[in-house]
N, C-alpha and C positions, 0 to 999 in steps of 0.2 A: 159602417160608412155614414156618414154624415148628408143629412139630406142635402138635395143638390138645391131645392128653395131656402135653404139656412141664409137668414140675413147675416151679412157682413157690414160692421161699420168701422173705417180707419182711415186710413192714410190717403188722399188722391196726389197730395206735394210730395213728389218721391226722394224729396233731401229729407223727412221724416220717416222712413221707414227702419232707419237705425241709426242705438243710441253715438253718441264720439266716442271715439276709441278712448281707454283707460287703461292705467298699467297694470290695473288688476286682470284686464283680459290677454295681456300681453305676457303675465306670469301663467296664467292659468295655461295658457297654450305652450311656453317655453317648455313646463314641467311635464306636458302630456308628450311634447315629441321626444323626452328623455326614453319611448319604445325604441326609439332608434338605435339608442345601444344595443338592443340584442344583437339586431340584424348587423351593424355594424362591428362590434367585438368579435362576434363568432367569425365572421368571416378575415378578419385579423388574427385570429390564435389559430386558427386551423392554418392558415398559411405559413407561420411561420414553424409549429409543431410538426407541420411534414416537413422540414427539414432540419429538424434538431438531429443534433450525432445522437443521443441516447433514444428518443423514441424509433430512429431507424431501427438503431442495434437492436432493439426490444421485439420489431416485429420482421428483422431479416435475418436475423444470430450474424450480422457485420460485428466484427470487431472494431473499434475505436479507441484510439490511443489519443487521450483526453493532455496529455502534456505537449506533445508537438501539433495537437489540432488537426490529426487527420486519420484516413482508416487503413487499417493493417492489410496487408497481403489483397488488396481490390485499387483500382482506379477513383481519382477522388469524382472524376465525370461519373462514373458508374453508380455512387455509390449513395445509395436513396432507396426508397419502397418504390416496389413495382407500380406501375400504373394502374395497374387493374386495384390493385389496395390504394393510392393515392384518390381514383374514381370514386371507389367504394364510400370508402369514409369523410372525403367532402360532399356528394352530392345528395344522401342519407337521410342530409339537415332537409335540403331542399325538398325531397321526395315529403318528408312530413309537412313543411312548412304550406307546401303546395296544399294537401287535405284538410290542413287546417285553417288554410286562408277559406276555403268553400266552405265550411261547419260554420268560421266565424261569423260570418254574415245572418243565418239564420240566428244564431242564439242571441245575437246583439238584440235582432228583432224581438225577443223572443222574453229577455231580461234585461236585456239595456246594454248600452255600449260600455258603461262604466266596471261593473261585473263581471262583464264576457273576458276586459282586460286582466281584471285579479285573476278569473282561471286560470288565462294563457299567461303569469308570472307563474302559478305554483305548478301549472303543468310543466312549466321549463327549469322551476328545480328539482322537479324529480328527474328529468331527463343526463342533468348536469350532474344528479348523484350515482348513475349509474355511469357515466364515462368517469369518474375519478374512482369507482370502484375497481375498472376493471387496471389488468396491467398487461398483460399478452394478450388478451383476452379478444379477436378481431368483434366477434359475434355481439360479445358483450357494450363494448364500444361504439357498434355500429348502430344497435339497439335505442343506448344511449342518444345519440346523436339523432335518430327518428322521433325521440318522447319532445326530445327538446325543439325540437323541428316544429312540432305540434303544436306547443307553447305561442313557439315565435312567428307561427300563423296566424293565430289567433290576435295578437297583440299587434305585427305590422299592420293587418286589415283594418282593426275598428282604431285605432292610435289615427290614422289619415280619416274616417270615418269621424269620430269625435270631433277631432279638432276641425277639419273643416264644419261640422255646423255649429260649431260654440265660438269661431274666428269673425272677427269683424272685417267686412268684404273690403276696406278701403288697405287691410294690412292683412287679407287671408292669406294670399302668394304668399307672402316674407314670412308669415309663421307657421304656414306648412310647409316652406322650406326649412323650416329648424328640424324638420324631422329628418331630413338628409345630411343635415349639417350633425346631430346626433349622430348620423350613420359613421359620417368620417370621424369623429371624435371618438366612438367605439374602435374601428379600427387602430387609428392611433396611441388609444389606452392597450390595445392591445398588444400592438408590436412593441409597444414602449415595456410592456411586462415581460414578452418573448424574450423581446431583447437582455432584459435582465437574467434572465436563466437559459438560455442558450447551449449555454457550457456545465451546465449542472450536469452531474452523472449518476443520479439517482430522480426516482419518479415523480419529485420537484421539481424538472423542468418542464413538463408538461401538465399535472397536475395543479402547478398555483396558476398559471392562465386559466384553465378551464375553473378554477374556485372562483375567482375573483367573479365571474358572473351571478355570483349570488345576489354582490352588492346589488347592479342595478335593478334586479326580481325585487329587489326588498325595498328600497325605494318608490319604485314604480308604484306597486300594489298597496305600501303603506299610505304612500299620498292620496292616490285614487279615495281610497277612505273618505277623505274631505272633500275632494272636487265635487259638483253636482252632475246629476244625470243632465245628455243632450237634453235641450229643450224641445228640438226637431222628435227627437222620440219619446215624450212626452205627450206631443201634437197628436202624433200615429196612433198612439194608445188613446187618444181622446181624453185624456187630465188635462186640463188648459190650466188647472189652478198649480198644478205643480210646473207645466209647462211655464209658467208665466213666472212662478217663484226661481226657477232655473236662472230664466233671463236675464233677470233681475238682479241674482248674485254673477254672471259671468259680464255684464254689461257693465256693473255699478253703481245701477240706479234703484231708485227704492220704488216698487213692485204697482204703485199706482200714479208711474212717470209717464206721461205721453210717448215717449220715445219705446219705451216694451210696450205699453197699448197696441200701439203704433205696426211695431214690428210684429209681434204675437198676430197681429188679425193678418198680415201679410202671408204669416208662416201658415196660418190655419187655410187662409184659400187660397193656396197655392197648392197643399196638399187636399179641399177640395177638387178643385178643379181636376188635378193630377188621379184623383181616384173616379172620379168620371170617365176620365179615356182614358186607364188603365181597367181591364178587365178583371171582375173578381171573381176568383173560382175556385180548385182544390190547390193544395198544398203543391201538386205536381205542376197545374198549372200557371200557378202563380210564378215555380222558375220557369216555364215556358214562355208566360208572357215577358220575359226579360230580352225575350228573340225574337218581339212580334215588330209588327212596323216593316214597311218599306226603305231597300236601302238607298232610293233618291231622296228620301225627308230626312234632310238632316237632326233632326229633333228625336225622331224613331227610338225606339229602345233598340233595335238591331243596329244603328249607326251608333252608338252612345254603347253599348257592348265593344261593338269594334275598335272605338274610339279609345274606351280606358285599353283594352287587351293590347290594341296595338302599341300603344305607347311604351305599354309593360315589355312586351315583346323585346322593339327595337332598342327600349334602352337597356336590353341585356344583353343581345346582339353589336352593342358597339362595341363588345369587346373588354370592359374595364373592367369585370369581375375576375376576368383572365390574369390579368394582373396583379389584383389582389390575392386571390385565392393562389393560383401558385409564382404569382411574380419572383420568392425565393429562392424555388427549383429554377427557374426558366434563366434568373441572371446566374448561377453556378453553372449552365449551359452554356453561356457566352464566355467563359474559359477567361479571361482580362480581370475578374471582379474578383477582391480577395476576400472583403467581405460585402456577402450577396442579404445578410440581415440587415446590415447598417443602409445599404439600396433603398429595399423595403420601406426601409423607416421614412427615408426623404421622401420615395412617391407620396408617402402616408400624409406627411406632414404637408407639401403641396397640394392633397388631396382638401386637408382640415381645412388651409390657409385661404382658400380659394374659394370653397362653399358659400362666404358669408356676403360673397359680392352679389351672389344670386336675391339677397333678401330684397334687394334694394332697385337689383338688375330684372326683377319680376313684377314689378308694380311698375318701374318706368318705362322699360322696353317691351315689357309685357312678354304671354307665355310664347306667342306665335314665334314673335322676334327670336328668343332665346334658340328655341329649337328646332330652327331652319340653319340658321349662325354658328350656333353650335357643332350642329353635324358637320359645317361644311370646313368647319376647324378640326373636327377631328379625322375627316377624310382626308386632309393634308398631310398632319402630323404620320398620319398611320404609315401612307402610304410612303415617306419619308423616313420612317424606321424599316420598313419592308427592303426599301432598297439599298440604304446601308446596309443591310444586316444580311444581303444577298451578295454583297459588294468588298467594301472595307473594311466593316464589320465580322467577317466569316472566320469563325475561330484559327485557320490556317492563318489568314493573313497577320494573323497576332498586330492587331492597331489597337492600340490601348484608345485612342485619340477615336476612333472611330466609333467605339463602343460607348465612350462617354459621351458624344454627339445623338446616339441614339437613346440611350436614357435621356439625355437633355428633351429629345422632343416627346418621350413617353411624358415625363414630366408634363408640357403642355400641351399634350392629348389631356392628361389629367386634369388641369386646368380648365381646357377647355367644357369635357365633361362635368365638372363639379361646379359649373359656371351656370349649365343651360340645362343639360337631359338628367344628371342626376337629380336635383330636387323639383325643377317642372313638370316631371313624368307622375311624380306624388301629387304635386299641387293639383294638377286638368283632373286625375281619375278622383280627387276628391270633390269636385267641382261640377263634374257634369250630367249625374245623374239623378235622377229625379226623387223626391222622399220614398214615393211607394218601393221602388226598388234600388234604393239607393244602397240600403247595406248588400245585399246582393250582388248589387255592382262594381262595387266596391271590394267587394269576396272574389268575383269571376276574376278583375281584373289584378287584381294580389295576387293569385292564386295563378296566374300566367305568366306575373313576373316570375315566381317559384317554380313554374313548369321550365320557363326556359335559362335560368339560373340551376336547376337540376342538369339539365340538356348537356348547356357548358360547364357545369363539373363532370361529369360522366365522360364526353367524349375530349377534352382538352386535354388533357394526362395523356392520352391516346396521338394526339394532336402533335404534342413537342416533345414527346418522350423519347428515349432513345434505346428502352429495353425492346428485348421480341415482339411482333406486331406494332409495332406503333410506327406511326408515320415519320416521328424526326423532323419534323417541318420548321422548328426553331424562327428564327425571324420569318418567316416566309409566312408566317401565319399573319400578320398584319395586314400580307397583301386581303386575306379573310375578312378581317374586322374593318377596314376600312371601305371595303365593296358594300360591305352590309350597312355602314355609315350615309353609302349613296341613298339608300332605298328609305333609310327615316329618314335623310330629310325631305326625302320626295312625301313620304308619307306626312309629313309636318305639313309641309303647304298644301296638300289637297284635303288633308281630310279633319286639322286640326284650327280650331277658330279661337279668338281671341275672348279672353277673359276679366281681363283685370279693371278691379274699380265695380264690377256686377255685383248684387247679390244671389245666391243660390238661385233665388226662385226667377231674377230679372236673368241670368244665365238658361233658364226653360226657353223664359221668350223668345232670347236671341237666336237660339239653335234652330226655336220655329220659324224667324221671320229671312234670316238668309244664310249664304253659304258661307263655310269655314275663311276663304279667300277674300270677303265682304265685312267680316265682322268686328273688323278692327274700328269701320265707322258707324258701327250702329249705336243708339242711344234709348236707353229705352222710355218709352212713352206715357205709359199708364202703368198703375198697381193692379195685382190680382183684386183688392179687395175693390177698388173702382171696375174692374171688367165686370167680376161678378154680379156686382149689383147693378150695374148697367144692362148684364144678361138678364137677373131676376126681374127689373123693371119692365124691361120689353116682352118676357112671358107672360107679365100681368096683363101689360097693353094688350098681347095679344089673345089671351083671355077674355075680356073685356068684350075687345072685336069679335070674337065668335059667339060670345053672349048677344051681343047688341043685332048680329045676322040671322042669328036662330030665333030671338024672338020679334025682331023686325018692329021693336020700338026704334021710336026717336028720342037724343039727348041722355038716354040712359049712361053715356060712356063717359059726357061730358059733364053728369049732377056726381057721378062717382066719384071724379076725380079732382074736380071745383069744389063739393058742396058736402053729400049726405056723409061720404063715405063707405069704406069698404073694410071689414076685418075679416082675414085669413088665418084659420087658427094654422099654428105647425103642430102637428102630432108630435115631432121629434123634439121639441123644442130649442131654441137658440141656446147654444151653450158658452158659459160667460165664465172668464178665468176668476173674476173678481166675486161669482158670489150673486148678482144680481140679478132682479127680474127680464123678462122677455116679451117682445111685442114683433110682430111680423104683420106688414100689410100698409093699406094707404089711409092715410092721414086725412082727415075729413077737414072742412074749413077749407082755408089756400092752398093748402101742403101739399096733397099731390102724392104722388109713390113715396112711401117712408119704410125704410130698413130700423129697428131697433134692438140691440144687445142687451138694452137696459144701466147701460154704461153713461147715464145722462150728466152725473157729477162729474165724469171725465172728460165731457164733451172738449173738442173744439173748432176753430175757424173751417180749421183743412178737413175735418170731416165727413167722407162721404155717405151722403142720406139719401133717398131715392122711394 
């Protein structure tokens, strides 16, 4: 830890604490949300591969007669994997992704966010070599689908982790929504390859989907090669020199620009300060303190835990993985659809089409706006399809007309979600937690999206199926997802607060100064590196004063600080990105309390000295 007397000297004019945006940082962030295709693809080819006619036939011995398009001697409603294998094998992914959202956090800390990512690429192709090896093989595929899980843990986590702290605050929103917006683009590459083999009758049609995710492992992790380590963990580890060389290539400015000065001494006390009241202890404790704090402060680590999880929660709770993952099966359940692939594809392609408005819809309406609006559009939609689909829609009534009215609003349930809760739910949990536990928080609340993304794969098969045990609930199931639409948005106005236009660290402040409902008008005031040094000033002062009462001279406080002068050695010494000497303490002559880094060539106007 860094002494808590360490001079800071930077920024007090808070249009200086970071450089203009540049399209070098606008690349660097597009190519890092390309993690999104994992999560995004897989959950596109496994939907569409549970219901291919040959992977059925491979794991039920149906027969299928591949010239007329349908199955021999069974019902075409019948005629699918059981639920409990539909369960099994989509929710597998999630069960791993889940443990590996929680390991990623630590290792990020541990080797860097850059690194953590390569693992979790080659851990996700050894996973994907084991499901193209198998072919009947339930165990062996299920296997499969847990290694890759692992991978794809590790890579959602620090991918949101990354880019928020290498994003420049005035475009973070809109570029950590590219990481959702990758999501939909994964699915749609997906279904777009299902859709091509469909009809294959040999173990090509499930096998090239599941290949083609090599591509993006091999991309991802060859790029990362060149990107640079976060600078934020750079700071953590205490390298300010590489910390500061980071900045400086993700910014685009050259390494002894005011603007990284600038920012660099902001990043550094802010994760002062933040390691002051966070406590430091064991290994155990340290994720313990990720649960301390009060839950009336909104700033608290237990509010800001609850904050990312809930978000994760609700927006897997609204229901649209439902769709994704078995939207396939569910429209050949509606009996009207002749082809339920080609369905698929459209939600997909609405899903893609849609995302992009968010870039733009997150910086000007900001996060609050989105995902209170959001919810209350897709509790419409939902509950809209619920009662068609209870109504005129019920397979009996055979209304073609009825059915296509209820996709029409699935569609803008889709809409709606790829507008607000799919990519803001990424943006807030990258956004709101603090450096000391920030990968950690980042891991809890990933790793809850993945708990309850496991949840609803597991129990939804069960949900609309129409084998032994299963409820059969078919449309009626939206009256579900749309109830639970009520509660995020309730959850959005009470407990989530406005972000846009902050940076990371002005984000700490605002959490401390008011509540989620208040923050849309808040502005922030000061920089960490002016509080600091304001705090170190005042302990001098008060220093000073207890000198001057214990030995009950006169003017000693005021020759100190006018005249003789006063030097304070730091044992730890000021540590300077650039290389240069160190001075701590007050300034003899006029000067008065003086902070120095040794940064004097760099000086300027806005400068804070004390």
């Amino acid at each position: 830890m860094v002494s808590a007397l360490l001079p800071f000297e930077g920024p007090a004019d808070l249009s200086r604490i970071e450089a203009p945006v540049t399209l070098k940082a606008y690349l660097i962030c597009a190519f890092a949300a390309c993690g999104g295709l994992f999560f995004g693809y897989d959950t596109g080819w496994i939907n569409g591969v549970l219901g291919m006619p040959y992977f059925i036939t491979l794991y039920t011995g149906y027969s299928y007669d591949y010239d007329r398009k349908q199955p021999i001697n069974i019902d075409p409603v019948n005629f699918g994997l059981p639920s409990s294998t539909k369960s099994l094998m989509t929710s597998i992914l999630s069960c791993g992704t889940f443990f590996g959202a929680l390991i990623a956090g630590d290792i990020a800390d541990f080797i860097g966010r850059r690194l953590t990512i390569i693992i979790g690429c080659l851990i996700f192709c050894v996973g994907c070599v084991l499901q193209i090896a198998s072919t009947n093989q339930t165990v062996l595929f299920v296997f499969g689908r847990l290694i890759a899980g692992l991978g794809v843990g590790f890579i959602s986590t620090v991918i949101i982790l990354y880019m928020s702290e290498i994003a420049p605050r005035k475009v973070r929103g809109a570029l950590v929504s590219a990481y959702q917006f990758c999501i939909t683009v994964g699915i749609l590459l997906a279904n777009c390859v299902v859709y091509a083999t469909q009809d294959r009758n040999d173990t090509g049609s499930y096998r090239i989907p599941i290949g083609v995710q090599f591509l993006w492992a091999l991309i991802l992790g060859t790029g990362l090669f060149i990107l640079p380590e976060s600078p934020r963990y750079h700071v953590m580890k205490g390298q300010l020199q590489s910390a500061a060389k980071s900045l400086a290539y993700v910014r685009g400015q050259p390494i002894e620009s005011e603007y990284i000065k600038d920012e660099l001494a902001e990043i550094v006390a802010n994760h002062e300060y933040e390691m002051q009241v966070v406590p430091q202890t064991s290994y155990i404790g340290s994720w313990v303190a990720c649960f301390h704090g009060s839950l009336r402060k909104g700033n608290s680590n237990i509010r800001r835990i609850i904050l990312g999880c809930g978000l994760q929660m609700w927006q897997q709770l609204t229901g649209i993985n439902f769709i994704f993952y078995f939207g396939t099966t569910f429209f050949q359940q509606l009996g009207t659809i002749s082809n339920p692939f080609f369905i698929s594809l459209i939600t997909t392609l609405v899903n893609v089409l849609s995302t992009p408005i968010s870039f733009v819809a997150v910086e000007y309406l900001g996060r609050r706006f989105l995902l209170i609006y959001g919810a209350m559009g897709m509790i419409i939609m939902q509950y809209i399809v619920a009662i068609v689909g209870v109504t005129a829609g019920r397979i009996d009534a055979n209304d073609p007309a009825a059915v296509r009215g209820m996709i029409a609003c699935i569609c803008i349930n889709i809409f709606f979600f790829a507008t607000t809760w799919g990519p803001t739910g990424w943006v807030v949990i990258g956004e709101c937690f603090p450096l000391p536990i920030r990968s950690r928080g980042v891991g809890i609340s990933t790793a809850c999206n993945w708990f309850w993304n496991c949840i609803i794969a597991v129990v939804a098969p069960y949900m609309v199926g129409n084998s032994k045990g299963s409820a059969n609930l078919g449309p009626k199931i939206f009256f579900i997802w749309g109830s639970l639409c009520i509660f995020s948005m309730l959850f959005a106005y009470f407990l989530v607060p406005e972000m846009k236009g902050l940076t990371l660290e002005q984000i700490d402040n605002m959490m401390e100064e008011v509540s989620p409902r208040k923050s849309k008008k808040w502005m922030p005031k000061t920089t960490y590196v002016a509080e600091l040094a304001r705090r170190d000033a005042e302990k001098s002062r008060q220093q000073w004063r207890d000198v001057h009462a214990a030995t009950n001279t006169t003017g000693g406080l005021e020759s100190g600080m006018m005249g003789g002068g006063y030097q304070e050695a730091n044992e730890m010494g000021a540590i300077d990105p650039y290389g240069h000497g160190t001075t701590h303490g007050v300034h003899g002559g006029s000067g008065g309390y003086g902070n120095s880094m040794g940064r004097d060539p760099y000086e300027s106007p806005n400068t804070v000295r004390y």
